[in-house]
Phi, psi and omega in degrees: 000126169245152205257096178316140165278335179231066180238316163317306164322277163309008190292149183266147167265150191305320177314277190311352162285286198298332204274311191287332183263347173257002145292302210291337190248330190264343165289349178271331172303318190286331174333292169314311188297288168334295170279327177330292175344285227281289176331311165309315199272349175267331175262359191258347171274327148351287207299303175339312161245013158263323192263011159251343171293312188272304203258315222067029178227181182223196176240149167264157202075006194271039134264319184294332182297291214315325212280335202289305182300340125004281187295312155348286193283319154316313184259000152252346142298292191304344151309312188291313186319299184339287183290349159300302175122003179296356221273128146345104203221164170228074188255082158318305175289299170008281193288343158284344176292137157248146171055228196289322147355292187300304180317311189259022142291325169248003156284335152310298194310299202294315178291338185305296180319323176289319190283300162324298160304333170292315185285305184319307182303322182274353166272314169325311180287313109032247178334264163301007146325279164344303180244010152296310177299025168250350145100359198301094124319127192273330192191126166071010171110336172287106161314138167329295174264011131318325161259003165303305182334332193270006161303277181282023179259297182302318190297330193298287190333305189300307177325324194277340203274347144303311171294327162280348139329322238251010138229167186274336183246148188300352155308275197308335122340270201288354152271018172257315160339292175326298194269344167265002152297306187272359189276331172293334174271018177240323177308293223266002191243007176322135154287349183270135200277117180321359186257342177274324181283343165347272196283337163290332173268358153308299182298337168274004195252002167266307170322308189307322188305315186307305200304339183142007152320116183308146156291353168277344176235040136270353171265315171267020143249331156288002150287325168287354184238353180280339172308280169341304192266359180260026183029102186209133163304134194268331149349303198290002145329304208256347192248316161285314153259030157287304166315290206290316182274346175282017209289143172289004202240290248269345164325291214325316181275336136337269169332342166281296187288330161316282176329327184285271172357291203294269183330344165276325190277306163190113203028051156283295200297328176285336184288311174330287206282333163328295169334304190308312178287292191319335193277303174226358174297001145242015172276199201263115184124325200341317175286343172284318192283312177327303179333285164338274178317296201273348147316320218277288187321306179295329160284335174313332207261296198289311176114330190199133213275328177288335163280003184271310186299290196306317180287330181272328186322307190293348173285292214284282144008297169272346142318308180259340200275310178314337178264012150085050206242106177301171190274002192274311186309287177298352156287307194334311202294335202257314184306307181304287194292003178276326206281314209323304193301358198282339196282309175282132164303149004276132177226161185276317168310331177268003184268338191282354179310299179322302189297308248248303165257037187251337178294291191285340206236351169046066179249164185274043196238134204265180175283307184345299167326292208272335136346297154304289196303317182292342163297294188313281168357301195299304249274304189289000000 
């Protein structure tokens, strides 16, 4: 029998067998913990208004749950995004760098990106220290800050799990360690008065941003260095988003992108656009006009133009390109009209509007409100 060498080569060592199986189970817990999460929180308004309709009684506290799981599925998605490699970035130079160029764009981005996320966490944790001795029960006997925990349980994952992207090789690891070690230790040790270093540490979280740095820790870091240089407890980070995510409105958008996912899943988008062609896929434009349209109609429903793109591209796509649509043209076509359904109700701006000015601006403005006026809008 012969024996390939490098099927040889390659043999898992039992350490290296065992190391694969207990990722595997602990990335399924988190899976799991995550829809457990997700699910709770899409049925417990469900049972809720089936035991008031039927018995006239409810279950208690299933709003503070749902608001609480809200947060729950935020921070541990984005853990899960982390470890995908998935988290939501604006690196335009990135994708023009080659080769060693690229490499030390994204060991910058990813260590710049890793330290901020370590300070998100360690304020978080801070934070929730902080409003423990006040005893706050959320719901049944359960403390408040056992689920705040899940601040600073996620952001640490994500942090590590920037640093481990943020090469394929363990140098390129321990020099994201390094160098996201030493910016943290130049933040918190400055020989400098931190109100002079303000704006040159803005400027490096803008560089950082460019190269492939997530946008959430170009938004929370820059709240962490306007802090930082105006010598401000940096806690009210963590307090803020907290407020914001136990917010009574913001379930909704989770439960929106589900609703997009299900429809997609199954196969409402292909049926759309059949409807579409038919309708108008044969005057002159026709595939462009289908595009327009059944983006527009579909985000209306889903709520948000990246679940529109993700569900219709692969349909739609191949669809323009056979009507002799170049592919630059047609991702544009696809990119743009994904946004179109964002203008009509029911939409996610107008629900983060409601929240963003019922948190700052302390207004009276209901979803309802913002439905309404947009409906009027549309009509005209």
């Amino acid at each position: 029998m012969r024996i390939d060498p490098l099927a040889a080569h390659e043999t898992i060592t039992p350490r290296e067998s065992e190391v694969a199986a207990w990722k595997r189970v602990a990335e399924s817990f988190e899976n799991s913990f995550t829809v457990i999460a997700l699910f709770a929180m899409m049925t417990l308004p469900v049972i809720e208004i089936v035991l008031r309709a039927t018995l006239k009684t409810g279950i208690s506290g299933s709003s503070v749950i749902v608001q609480h799981l809200t947060l729950l599925v935020g921070m541990f998605g984005g853990a899960i995004a982390a470890r995908e490699g998935r988290l939501l970035a604006l690196s335009p130079v990135q994708t023009l760098l080659k080769g060693s160029a690229r490499t030390v764009a994204e060991i910058f981005a990813s260590s710049f990106a890793a330290a901020v996320t370590s300070f998100l966490s360690f304020v978080s944790f801070e934070y929730v220290m902080a409003v423990r001795p006040l005893g706050k029960v959320l719901v049944y006997g359960i403390p408040v800050w056992v689920i705040q925990l899940s601040l600073p349980v996620a952001l640490g994952l994500i942090a590590v799990r920037l640093v481990w992207r943020a090469s394929e090789r363990w140098i390129g690891r321990v020099v994201t360690l390094l160098a996201g070690a030493i910016i943290a230790a130049l933040a918190v040790w400055s020989p400098v008065d931190p109100a002079a270093m303000m704006i040159p540490a803005l400027a490096i979280l803008a560089i950082a941003t460019l190269l492939g740095a997530p946008v959430f820790t170009a938004v929370g870091g820059a709240a962490l260095i306007l802090f930082w240089g105006h010598d401000l407890p940096a806690q009210s980070v963590p307090l803020k988003v907290y407020s914001l995510t136990t917010n009574d409105l913001l379930p909704s958008i989770p439960i929106f992108t589900l609703a997009g996912y299900f429809l997609a899943e199954g196969g409402a988008s292909q049926r759309l656009v059949r409807v579409f062609q038919a309708l108008v896929g044969q005057i002159r434009g026709g595939p462009a006009i289908v595009t327009a349209l059944v983006c527009a109609f579909f985000t209306s429903f889903t709520g948000a133009s990246g679940v529109t793109i993700l569900a219709l591209g692969g349909v739609l796509m191949p669809v323009l390109l056979a009507a002799r649509y170049t592919e630059r043209a047609a991702l544009g076509l696809l990119t743009g009209a994904g946004s179109l359904g964002m203008l009509f109700p029911p939409c996610l701006p107008l629900i983060l509007y409601a929240i963003v000015a019922n948190q700052s601006a302390n207004a009276n403005v209901t979803i309802k409100q913002m439905f309404s006026g947009a409906s009027f809008l549309a009509s005209c």
